[in-house]
KESEKE-28668 format. One line per field, with one value per residue: residue in three letters; x, y, z of N, C-alpha, C in turn. Coordinates in Angstrom, 1 decimal, always signed. Example, Ala and Ser with C-alpha at 12.3 -4.5 7.8 and 13.67 -1.06 7.14 Angstrom:
<atoms>
aa = [ala / ser]
n.px = [+13.2 / +12.8]
n.py = [-5.7 / -2.2]
n.pz = [+7.8 / +7.1]
ca.px = [+12.3 / +13.7]
ca.py = [-4.5 / -1.1]
ca.pz = [+7.8 / +7.1]
c.px = [+13.2 / +12.9]
c.py = [-3.3 / +0.0]
c.pz = [+7.8 / +7.9]
</atoms>
This chain:
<atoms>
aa = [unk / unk / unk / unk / unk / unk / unk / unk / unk / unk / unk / unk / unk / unk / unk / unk / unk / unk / unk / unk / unk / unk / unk / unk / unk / unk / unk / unk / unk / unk / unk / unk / unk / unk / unk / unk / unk / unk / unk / unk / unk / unk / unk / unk / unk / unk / unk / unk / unk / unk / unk / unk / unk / unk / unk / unk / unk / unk / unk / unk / unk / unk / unk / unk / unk / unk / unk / unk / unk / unk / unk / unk / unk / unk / unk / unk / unk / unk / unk / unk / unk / unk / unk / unk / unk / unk / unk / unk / unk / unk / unk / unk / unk / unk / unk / unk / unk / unk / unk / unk / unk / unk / unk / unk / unk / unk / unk / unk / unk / unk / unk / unk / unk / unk / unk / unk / unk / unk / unk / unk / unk / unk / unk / unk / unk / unk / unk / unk / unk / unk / unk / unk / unk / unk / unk / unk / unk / unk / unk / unk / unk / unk / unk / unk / unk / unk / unk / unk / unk / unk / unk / unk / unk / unk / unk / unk / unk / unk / unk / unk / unk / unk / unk / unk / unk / unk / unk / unk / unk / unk / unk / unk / unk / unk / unk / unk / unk / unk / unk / unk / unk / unk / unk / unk / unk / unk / unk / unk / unk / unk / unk / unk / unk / unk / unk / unk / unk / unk / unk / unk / unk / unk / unk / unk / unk / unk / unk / unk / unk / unk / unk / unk / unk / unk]
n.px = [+4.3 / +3.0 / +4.6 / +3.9 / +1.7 / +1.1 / +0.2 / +2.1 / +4.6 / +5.6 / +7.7 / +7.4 / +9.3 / +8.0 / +5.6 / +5.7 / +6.1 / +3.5 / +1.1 / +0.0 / -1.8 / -1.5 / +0.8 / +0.7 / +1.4 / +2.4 / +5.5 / +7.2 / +10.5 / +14.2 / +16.1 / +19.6 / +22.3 / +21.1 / +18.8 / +16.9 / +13.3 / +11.2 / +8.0 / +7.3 / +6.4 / +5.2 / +6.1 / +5.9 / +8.3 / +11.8 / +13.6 / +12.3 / +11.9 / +14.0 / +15.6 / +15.3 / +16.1 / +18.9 / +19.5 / +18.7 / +16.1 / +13.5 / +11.7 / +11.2 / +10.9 / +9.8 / +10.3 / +8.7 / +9.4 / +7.1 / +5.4 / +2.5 / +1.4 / +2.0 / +1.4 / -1.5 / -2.2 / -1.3 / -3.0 / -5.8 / -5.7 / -5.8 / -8.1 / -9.8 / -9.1 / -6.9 / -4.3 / -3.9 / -3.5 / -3.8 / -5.5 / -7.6 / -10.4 / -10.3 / -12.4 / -10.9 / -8.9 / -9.1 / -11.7 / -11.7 / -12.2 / -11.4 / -8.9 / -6.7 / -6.0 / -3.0 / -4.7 / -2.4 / -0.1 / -0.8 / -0.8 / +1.5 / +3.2 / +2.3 / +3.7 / +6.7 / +10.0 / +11.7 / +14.7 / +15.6 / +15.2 / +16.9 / +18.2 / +16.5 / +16.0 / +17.0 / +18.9 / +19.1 / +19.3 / +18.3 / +18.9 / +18.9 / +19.3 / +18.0 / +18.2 / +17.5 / +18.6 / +20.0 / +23.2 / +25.9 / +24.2 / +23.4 / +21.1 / +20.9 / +21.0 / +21.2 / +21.9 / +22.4 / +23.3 / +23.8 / +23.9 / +23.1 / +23.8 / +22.2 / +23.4 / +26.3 / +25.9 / +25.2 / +26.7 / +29.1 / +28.7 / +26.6 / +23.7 / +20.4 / +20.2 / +18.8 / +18.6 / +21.0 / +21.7 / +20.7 / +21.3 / +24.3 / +24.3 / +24.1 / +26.3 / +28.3 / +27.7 / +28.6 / +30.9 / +32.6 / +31.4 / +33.0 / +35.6 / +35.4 / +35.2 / +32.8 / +30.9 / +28.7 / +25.6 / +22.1 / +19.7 / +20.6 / +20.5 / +22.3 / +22.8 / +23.4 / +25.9 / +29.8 / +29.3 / +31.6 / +33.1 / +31.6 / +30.7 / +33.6 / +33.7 / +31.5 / +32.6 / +34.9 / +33.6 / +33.6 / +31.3 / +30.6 / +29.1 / +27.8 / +27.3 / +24.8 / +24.5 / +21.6]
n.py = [+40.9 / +41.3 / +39.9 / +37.1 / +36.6 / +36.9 / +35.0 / +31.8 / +31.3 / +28.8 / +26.6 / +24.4 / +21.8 / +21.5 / +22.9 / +25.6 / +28.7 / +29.1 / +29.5 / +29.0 / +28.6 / +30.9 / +29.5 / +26.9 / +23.3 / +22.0 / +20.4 / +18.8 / +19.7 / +18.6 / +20.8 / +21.6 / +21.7 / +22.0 / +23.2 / +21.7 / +19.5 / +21.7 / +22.9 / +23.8 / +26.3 / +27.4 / +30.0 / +33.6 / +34.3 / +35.2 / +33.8 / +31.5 / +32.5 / +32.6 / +30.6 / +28.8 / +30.0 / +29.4 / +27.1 / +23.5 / +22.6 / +20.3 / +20.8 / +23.5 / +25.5 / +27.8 / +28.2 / +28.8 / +28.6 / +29.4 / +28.9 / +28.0 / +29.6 / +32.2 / +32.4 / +31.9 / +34.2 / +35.8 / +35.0 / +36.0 / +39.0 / +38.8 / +38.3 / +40.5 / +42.1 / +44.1 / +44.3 / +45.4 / +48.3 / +50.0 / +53.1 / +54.0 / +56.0 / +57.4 / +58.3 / +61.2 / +61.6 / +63.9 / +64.6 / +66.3 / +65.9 / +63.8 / +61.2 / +59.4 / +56.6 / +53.8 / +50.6 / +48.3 / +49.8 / +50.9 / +48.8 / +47.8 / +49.6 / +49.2 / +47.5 / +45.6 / +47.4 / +45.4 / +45.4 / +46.0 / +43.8 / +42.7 / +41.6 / +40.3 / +37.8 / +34.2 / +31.6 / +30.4 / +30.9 / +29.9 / +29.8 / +28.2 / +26.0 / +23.3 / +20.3 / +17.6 / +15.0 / +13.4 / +12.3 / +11.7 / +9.4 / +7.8 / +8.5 / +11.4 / +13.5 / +16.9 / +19.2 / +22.5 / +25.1 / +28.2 / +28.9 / +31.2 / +32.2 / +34.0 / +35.4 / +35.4 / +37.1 / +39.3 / +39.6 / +39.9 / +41.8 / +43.5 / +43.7 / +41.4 / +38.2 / +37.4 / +40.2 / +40.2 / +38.1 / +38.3 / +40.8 / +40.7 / +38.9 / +40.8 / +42.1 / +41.1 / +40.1 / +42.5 / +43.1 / +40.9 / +42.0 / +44.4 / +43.5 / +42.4 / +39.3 / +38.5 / +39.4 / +40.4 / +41.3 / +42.5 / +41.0 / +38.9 / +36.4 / +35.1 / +32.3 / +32.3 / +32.6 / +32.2 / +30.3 / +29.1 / +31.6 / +33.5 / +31.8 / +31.6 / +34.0 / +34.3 / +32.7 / +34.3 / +36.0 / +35.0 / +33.8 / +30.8 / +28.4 / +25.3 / +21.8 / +19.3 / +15.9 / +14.2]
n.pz = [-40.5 / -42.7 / -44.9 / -43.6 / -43.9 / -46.7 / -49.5 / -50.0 / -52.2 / -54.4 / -55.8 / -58.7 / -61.3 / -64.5 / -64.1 / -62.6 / -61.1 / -58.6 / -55.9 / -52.9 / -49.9 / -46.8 / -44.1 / -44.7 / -45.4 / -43.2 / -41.4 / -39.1 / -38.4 / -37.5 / -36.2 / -36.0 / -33.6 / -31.3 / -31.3 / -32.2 / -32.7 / -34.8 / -35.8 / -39.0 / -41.7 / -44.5 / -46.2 / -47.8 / -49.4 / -51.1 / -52.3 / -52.9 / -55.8 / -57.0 / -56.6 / -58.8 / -60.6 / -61.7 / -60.1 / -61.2 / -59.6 / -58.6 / -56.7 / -55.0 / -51.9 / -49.3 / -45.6 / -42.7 / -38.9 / -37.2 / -35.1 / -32.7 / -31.5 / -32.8 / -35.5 / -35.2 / -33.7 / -35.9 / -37.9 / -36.6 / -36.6 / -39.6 / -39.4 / -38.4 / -39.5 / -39.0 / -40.4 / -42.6 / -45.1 / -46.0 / -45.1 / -42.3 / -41.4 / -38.3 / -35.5 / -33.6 / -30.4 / -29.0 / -30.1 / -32.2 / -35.1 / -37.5 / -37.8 / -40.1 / -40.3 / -40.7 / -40.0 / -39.7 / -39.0 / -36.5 / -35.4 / -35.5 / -34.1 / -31.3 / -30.8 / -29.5 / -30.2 / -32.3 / -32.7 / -29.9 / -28.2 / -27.3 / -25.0 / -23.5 / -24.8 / -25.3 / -26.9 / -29.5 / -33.3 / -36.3 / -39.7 / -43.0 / -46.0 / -46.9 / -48.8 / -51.3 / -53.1 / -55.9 / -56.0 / -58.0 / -59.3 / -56.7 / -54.3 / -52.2 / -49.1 / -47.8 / -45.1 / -45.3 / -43.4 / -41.0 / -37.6 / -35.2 / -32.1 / -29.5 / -27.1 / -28.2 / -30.1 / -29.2 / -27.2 / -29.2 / -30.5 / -29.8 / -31.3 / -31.5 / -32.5 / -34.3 / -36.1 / -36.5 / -37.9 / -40.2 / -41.5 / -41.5 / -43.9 / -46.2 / -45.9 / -46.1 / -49.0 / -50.4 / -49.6 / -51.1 / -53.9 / -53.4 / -53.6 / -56.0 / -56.3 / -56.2 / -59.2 / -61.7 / -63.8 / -63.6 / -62.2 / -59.4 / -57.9 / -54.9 / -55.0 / -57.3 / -57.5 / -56.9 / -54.1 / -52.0 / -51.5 / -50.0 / -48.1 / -46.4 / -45.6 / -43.9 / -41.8 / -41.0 / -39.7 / -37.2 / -37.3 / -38.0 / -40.4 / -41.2 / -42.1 / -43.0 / -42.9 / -43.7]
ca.px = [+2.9 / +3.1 / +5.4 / +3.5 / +0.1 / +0.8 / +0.1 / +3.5 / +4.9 / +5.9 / +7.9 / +7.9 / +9.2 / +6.9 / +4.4 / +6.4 / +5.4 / +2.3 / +1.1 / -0.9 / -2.6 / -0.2 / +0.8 / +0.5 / +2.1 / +3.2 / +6.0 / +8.6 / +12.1 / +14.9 / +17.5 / +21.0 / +23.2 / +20.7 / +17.7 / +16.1 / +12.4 / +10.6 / +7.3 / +7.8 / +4.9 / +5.3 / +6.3 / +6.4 / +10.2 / +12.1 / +14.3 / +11.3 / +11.8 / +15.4 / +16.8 / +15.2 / +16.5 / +19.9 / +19.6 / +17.8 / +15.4 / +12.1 / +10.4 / +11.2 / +9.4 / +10.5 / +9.3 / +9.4 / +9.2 / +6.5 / +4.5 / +1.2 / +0.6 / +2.5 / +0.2 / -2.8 / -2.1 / -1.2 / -5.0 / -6.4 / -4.8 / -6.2 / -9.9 / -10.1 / -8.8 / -6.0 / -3.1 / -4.4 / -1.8 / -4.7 / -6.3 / -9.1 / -11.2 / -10.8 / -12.6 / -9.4 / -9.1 / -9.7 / -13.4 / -11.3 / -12.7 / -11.2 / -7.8 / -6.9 / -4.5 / -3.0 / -3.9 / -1.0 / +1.2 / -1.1 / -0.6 / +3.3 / +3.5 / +2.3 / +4.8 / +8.3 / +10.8 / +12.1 / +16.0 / +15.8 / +14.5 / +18.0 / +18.6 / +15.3 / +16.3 / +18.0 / +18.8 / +19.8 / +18.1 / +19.4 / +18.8 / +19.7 / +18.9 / +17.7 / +18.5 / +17.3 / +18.3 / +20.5 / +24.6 / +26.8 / +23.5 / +22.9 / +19.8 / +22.0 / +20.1 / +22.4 / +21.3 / +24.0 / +22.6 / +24.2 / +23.1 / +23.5 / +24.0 / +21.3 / +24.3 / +27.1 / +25.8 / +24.4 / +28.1 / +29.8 / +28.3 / +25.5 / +22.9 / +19.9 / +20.4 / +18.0 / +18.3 / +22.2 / +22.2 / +19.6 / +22.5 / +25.2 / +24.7 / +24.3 / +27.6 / +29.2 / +27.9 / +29.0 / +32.7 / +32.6 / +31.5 / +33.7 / +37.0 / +35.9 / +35.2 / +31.4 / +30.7 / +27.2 / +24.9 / +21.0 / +18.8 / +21.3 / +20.8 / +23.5 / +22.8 / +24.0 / +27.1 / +30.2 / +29.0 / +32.6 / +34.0 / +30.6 / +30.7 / +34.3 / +33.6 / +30.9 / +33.3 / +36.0 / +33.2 / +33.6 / +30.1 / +31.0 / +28.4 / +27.5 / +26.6 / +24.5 / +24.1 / +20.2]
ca.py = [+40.7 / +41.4 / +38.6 / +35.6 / +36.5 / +37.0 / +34.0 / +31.7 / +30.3 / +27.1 / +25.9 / +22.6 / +21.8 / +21.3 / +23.5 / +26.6 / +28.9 / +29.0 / +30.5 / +28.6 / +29.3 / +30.9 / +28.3 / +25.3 / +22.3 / +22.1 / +19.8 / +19.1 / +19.9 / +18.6 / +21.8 / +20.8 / +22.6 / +21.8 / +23.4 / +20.1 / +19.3 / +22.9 / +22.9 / +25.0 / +26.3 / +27.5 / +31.8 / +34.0 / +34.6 / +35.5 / +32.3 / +30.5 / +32.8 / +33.0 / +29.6 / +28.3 / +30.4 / +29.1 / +26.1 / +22.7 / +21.7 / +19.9 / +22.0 / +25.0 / +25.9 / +28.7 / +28.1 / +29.4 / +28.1 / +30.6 / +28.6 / +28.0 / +31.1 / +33.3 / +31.8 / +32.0 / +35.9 / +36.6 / +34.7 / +36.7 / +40.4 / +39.3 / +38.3 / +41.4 / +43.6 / +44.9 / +44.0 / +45.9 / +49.1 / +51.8 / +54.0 / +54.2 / +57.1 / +57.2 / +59.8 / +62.2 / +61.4 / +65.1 / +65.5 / +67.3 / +65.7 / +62.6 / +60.8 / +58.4 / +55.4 / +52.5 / +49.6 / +47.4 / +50.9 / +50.6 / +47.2 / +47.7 / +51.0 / +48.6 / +46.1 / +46.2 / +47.2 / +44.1 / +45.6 / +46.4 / +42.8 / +41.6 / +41.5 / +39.5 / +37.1 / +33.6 / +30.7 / +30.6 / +31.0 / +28.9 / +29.6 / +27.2 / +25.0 / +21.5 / +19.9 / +16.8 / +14.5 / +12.3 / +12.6 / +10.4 / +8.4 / +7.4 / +9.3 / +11.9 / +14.5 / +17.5 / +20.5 / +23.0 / +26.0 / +29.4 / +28.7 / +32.5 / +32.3 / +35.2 / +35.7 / +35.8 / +38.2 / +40.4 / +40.1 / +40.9 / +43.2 / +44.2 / +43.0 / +40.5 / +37.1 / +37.8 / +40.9 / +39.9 / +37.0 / +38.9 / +42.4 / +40.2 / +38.8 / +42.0 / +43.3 / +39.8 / +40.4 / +43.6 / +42.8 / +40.5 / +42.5 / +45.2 / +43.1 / +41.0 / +37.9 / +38.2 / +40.1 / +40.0 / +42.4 / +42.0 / +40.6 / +38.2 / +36.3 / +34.1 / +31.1 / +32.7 / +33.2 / +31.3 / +29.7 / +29.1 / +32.6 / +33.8 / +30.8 / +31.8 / +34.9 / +34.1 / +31.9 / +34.7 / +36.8 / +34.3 / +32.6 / +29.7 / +27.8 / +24.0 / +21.2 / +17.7 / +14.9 / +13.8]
ca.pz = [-40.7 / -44.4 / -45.3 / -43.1 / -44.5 / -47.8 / -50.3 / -50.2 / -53.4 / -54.8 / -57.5 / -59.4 / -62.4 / -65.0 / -63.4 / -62.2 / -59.3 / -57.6 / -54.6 / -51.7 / -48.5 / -45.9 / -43.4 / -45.6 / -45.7 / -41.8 / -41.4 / -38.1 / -38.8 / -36.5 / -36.2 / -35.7 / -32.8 / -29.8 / -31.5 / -32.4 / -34.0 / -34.5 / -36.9 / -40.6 / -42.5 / -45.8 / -45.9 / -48.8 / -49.3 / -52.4 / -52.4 / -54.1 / -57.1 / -57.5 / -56.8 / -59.7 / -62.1 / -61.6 / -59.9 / -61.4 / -58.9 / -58.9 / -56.1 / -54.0 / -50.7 / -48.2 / -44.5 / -41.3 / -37.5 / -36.7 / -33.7 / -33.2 / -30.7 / -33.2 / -36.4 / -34.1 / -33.7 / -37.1 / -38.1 / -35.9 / -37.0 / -40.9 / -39.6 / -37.9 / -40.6 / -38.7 / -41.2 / -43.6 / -44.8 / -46.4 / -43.8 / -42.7 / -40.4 / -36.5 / -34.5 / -32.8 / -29.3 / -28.7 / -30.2 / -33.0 / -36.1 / -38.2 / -38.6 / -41.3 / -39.5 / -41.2 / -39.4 / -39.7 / -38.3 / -34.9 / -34.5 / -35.6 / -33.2 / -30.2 / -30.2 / -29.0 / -31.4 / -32.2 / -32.1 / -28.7 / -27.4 / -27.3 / -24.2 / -23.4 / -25.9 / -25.3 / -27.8 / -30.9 / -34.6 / -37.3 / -41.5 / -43.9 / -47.0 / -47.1 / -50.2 / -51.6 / -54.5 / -56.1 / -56.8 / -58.8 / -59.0 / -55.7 / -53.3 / -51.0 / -48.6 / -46.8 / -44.8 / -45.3 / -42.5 / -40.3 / -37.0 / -34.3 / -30.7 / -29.3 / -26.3 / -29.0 / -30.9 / -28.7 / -26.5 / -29.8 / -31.6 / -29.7 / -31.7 / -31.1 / -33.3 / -36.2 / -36.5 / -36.9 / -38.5 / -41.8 / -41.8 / -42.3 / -45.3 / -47.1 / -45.6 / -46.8 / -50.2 / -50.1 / -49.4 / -52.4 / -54.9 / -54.0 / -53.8 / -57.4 / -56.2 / -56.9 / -59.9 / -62.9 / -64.1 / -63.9 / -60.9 / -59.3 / -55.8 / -54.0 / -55.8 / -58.8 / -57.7 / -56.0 / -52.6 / -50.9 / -50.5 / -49.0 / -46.5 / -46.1 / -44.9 / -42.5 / -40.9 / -40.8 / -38.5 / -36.3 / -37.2 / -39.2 / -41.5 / -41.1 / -43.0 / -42.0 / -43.6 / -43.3]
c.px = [+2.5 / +3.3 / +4.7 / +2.1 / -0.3 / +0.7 / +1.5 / +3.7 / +5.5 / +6.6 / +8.5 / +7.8 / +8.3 / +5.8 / +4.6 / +6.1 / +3.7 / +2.5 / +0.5 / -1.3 / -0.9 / -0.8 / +0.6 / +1.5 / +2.8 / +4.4 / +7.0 / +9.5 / +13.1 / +16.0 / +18.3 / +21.1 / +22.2 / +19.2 / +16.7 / +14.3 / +11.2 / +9.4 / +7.4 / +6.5 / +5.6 / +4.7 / +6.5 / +7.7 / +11.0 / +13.0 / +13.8 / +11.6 / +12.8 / +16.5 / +16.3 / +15.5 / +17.9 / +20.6 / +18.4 / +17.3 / +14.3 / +11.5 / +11.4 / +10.1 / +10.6 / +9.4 / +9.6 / +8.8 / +8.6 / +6.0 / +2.9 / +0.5 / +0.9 / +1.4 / -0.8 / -3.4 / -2.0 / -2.9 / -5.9 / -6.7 / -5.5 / -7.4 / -10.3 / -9.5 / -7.5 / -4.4 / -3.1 / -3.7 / -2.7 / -5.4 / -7.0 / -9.6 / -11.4 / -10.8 / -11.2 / -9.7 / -9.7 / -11.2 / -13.3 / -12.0 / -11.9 / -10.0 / -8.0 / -5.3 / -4.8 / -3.3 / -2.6 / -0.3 / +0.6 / -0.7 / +0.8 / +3.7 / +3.0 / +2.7 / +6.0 / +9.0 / +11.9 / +14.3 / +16.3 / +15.3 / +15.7 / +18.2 / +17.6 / +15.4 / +17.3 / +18.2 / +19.7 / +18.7 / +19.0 / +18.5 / +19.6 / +18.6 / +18.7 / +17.5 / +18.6 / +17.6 / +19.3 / +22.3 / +25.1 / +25.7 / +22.9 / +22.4 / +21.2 / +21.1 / +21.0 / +21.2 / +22.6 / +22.9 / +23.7 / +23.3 / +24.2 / +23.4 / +23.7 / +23.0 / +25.8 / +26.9 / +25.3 / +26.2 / +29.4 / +29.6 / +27.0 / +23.8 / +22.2 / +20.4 / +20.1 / +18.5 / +19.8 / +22.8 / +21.4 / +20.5 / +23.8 / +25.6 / +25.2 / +26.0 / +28.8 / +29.2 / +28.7 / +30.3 / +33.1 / +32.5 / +32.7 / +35.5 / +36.8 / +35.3 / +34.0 / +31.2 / +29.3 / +26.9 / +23.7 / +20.7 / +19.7 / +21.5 / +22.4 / +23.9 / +23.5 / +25.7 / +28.2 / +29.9 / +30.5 / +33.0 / +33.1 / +30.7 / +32.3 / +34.5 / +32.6 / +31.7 / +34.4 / +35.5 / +33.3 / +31.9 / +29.9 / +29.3 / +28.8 / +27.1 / +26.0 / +24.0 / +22.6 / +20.1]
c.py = [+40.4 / +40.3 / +37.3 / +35.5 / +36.7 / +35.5 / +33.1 / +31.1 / +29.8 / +27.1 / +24.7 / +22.7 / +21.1 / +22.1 / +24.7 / +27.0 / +29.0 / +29.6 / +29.1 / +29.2 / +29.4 / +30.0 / +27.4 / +24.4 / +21.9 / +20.7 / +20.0 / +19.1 / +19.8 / +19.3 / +20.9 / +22.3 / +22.9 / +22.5 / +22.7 / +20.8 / +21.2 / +23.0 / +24.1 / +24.8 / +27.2 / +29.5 / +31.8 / +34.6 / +34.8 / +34.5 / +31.5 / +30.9 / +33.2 / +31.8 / +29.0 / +28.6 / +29.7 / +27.8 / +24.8 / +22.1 / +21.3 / +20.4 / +22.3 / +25.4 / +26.9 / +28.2 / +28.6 / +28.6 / +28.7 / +30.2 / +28.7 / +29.4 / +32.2 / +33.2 / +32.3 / +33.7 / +36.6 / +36.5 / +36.0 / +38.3 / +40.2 / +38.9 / +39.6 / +42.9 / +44.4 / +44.6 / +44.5 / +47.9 / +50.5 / +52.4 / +53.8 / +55.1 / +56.6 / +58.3 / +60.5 / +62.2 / +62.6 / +65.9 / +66.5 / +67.1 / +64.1 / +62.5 / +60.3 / +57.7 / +54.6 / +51.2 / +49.0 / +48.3 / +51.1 / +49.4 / +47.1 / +49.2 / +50.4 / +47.8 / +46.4 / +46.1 / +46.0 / +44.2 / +46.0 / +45.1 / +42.0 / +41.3 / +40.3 / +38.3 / +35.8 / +32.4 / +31.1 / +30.7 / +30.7 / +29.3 / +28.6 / +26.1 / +23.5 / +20.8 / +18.0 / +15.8 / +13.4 / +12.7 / +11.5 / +9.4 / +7.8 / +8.7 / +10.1 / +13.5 / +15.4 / +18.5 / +21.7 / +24.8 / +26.8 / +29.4 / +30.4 / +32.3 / +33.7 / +36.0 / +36.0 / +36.9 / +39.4 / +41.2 / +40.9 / +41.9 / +43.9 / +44.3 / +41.6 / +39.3 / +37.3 / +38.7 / +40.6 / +39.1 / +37.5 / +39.9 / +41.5 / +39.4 / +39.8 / +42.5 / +42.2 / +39.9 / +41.9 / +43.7 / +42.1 / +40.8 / +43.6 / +44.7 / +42.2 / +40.3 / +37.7 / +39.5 / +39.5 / +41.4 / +41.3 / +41.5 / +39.4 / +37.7 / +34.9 / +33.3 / +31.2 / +32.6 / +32.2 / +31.3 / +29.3 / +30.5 / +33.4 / +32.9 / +31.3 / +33.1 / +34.9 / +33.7 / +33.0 / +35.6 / +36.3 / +33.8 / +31.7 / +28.9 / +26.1 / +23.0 / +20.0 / +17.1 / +14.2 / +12.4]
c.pz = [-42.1 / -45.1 / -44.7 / -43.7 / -46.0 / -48.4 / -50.5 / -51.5 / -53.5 / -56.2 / -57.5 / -60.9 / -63.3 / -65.0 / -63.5 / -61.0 / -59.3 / -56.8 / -54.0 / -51.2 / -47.7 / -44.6 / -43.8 / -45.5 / -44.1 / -41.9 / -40.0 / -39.0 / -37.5 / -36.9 / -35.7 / -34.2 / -31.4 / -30.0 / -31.6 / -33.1 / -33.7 / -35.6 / -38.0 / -40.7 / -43.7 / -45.5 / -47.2 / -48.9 / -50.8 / -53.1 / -53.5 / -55.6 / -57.6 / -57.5 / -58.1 / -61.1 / -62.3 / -61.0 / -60.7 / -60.3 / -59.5 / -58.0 / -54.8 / -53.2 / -49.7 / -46.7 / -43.5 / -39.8 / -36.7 / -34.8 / -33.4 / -32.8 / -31.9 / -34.5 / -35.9 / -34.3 / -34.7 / -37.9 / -37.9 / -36.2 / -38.4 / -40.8 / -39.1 / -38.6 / -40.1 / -39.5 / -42.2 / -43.6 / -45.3 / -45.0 / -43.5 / -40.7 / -39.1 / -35.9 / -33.7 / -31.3 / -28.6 / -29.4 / -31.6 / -34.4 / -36.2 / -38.6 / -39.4 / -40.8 / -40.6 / -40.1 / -38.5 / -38.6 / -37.1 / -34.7 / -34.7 / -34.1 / -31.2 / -29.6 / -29.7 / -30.1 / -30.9 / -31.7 / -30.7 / -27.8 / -27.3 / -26.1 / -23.4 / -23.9 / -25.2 / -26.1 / -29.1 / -32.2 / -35.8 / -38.9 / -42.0 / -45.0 / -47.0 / -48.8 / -50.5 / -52.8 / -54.5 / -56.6 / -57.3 / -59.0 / -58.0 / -54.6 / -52.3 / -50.3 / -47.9 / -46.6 / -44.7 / -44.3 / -41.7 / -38.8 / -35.9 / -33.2 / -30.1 / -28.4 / -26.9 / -30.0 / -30.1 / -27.5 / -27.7 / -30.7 / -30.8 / -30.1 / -31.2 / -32.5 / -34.2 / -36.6 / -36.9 / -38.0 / -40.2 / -41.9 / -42.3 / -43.6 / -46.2 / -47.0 / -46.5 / -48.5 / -50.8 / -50.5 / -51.0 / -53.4 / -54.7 / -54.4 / -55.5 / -57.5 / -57.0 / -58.1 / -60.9 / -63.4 / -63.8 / -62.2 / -60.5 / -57.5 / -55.4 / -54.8 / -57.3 / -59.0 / -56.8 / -54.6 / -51.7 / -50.6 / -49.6 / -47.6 / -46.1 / -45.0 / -43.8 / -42.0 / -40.2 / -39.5 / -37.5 / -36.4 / -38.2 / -39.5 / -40.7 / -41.9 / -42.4 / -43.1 / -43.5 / -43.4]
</atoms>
């Protein structure tokens, strides 16, 4: 709730970051691997403010494939005040006197925990980079992306897709630092650091990495 309604930011060089409106900029996107065209809107994500320390782009956008119903509902949750994380006074069902609820933690305490919806669950959920520019001089576009199989992760590990496909990084970086490979000091995301032995090892869990040519 937090993350889709917060303000998302932008960077372009020249300018730096910015914020927007959340949901901005709508755009289809055709996934690879059977997912095909799914609309993005522009999310606050930490990407925006970490690829540019270390990569030269001209503009950075994080987005997500929320949907109109899911949008709709999150609207809805910040006109009506319910996303909102300070307290505030509700008579005690028993006549007793006065709680002090967050919001947000009703409207999070009435949904289904999302680790437990695996079984409900079927498709797949794809991350990945779209990258735009120019090599050797001539215009070249790739999408280099991790796409999860809900039924493969849920058969081998037990786990729903997301919740699988967001834990494994960490454990990947993880591995890396403690064998060597990745090492720094200081605030240091991905991008910072060599991109084959990470993709190496996704591949080794058995959920290999992809690239497409656009």
């Amino acid at each position: 709730i937090e993350e889709c309604l917060n303000a998302p930011v932008v960077y372009e060089a020249g300018r730096g970051w910015f914020t927007t409106a959340p949901f901005s900029e709508p755009e289809v996107f055709d996934f690879p691997e059977g997912i095909g065209p799914v609309e993005c809107v522009n999310v606050e994500h930490e990407e925006v403010l970490l690829v540019p320390r270390w990569v030269d782009a001209g503009r950075v956008t994080f987005k997500y494939g929320l949907g109109a119903d899911f949008i709709r509902t999150l609207q809805t949750l910040h006109q009506l005040g319910l996303d909102r994380t300070d307290p505030v006074p509700v008579p005690a069902a028993d006549g007793s006197g006065t709680v002090h609820v967050s919001p947000r933690d009703v409207v999070a305490a009435c949904l289904p925990n999302p680790a437990a919806l695996g079984e409900r669950m079927h498709g797949k959920t794809c991350a990945g980079t779209w990258v735009k520019g120019t090599k050797d001089g001539r215009p070249r576009e790739v999408y280099l992306y991790h796409v999860v199989d809900n039924q493969w992760s849920m058969r081998e590990y037990g786990c729903q897709a997301v919740v699988w496909q967001t834990a494994i990084n960490p454990v990947v970086a993880l591995e890396l630092i403690a064998a060597g490979t990745w090492s720094g000091s200081g605030v240091l995301g991905p991008e910072a650091l060599p991109a084959r032995p990470f993709l190496d090892l996704l591949t080794e869990y058995g959920s290999p990495w992809g690239m497409r040519e656009q």
